[in-house]
N, C-alpha and C positions, 0 to 999 in steps of 0.2 A: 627071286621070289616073283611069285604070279602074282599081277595087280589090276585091278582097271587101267583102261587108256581114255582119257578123257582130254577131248582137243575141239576146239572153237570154230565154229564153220571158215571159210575163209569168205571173208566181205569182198566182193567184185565189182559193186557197183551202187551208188548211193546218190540220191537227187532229191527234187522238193518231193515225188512219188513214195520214196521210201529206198528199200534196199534189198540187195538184192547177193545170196551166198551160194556158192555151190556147195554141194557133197556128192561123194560116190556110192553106188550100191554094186552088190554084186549078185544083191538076192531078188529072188522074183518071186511073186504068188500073193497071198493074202496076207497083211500084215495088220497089226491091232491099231488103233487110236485111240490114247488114251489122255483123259482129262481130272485133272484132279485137284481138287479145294485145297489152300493152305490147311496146313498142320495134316494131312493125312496120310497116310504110310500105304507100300507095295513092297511086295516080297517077302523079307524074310524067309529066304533060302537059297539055295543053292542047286547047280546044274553038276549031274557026272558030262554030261557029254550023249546021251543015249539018242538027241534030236541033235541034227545041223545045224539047224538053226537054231539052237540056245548052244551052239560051241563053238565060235564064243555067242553068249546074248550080247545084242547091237541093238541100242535105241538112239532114236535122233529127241532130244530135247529141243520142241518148238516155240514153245514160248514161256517165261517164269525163270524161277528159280528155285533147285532143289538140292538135297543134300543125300549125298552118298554113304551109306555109311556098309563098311565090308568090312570081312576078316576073311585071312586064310584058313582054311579046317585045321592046318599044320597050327596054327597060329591061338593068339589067346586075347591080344588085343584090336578093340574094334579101331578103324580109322573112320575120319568123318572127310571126304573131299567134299566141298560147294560146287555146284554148277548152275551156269547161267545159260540162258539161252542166246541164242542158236550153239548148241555144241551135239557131237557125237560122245558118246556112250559104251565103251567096249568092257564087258564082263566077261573074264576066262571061266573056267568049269572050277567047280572044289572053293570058287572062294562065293561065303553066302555072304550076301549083300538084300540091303534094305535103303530104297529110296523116301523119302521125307519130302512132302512138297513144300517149301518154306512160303512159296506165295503161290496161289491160283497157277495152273501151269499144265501144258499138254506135251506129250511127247508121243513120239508111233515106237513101236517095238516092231522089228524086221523076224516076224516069228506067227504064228498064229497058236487062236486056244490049244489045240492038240497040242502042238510043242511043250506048249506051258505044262497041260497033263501028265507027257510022258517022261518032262524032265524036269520036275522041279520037286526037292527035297525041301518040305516044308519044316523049317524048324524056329519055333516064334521065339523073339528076342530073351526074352527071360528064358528061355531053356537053353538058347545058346550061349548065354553068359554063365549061365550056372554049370552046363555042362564047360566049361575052358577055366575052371578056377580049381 
């Protein structure tokens, strides 16, 4: 089963300054930064694959913490994963997924608007529950 991959920056280095993680990218161009209040919602929906970059969607969670909540199309039950920050974010195609901000919290999408446009299946929560029962 296709899922998210969700994995926690790797910590390299930490003093009275603060700290310090790397991550890899492999994408390049303009990418979104986005900021968002507890209790607000993003998404609800889902990618075929028709942009590169929403196949898979990759976001970096910078600061906060938020809640993941997906299913597979195949699928009928939603799952809730927590994430905290600094972690990565990897969303496959076909599974629609809805992020929750649980506290104040930014994260960059590796994706620009147009991606978002030409690849995202918008289908709001109560219709995707009602259509899976």
């Amino acid at each position: 089963m296709a899922q998210p991959d969700i994995r926690p920056l790797q910590l390299v280095g930490e003093d009275d300054r603060g700290r310090n993680f790397e991550w890899e990218c492999f994408r390049t161009g303009t990418f979104i930064l986005c900021y968002r209040n507890a209790g607000s919602s993003s998404g609800q929906h889902y990618h075929q694959g028709n942009s590169d970059y929403k196949n898979p969607e990759i976001l970096y969670l910078l600061s906060g913490m938020a809640e993941l909540h997906w299913c597979p199309l195949s699928e009928s039950e939603i799952r809730v994963d927590t994430v905290t920050a600094p972690a990565r974010v990897e969303i496959p195609v076909n599974i629609w997924h809805q992020l929750i901000a649980v506290t104040d919290c930014s994260f960059m999408e590796l994706n620009t608007m147009d991606d978002v446009h030409v690849d995202s299946v918008r289908i709001w929560r109560e219709d995707f529950e009602a259509g899976k029962r």
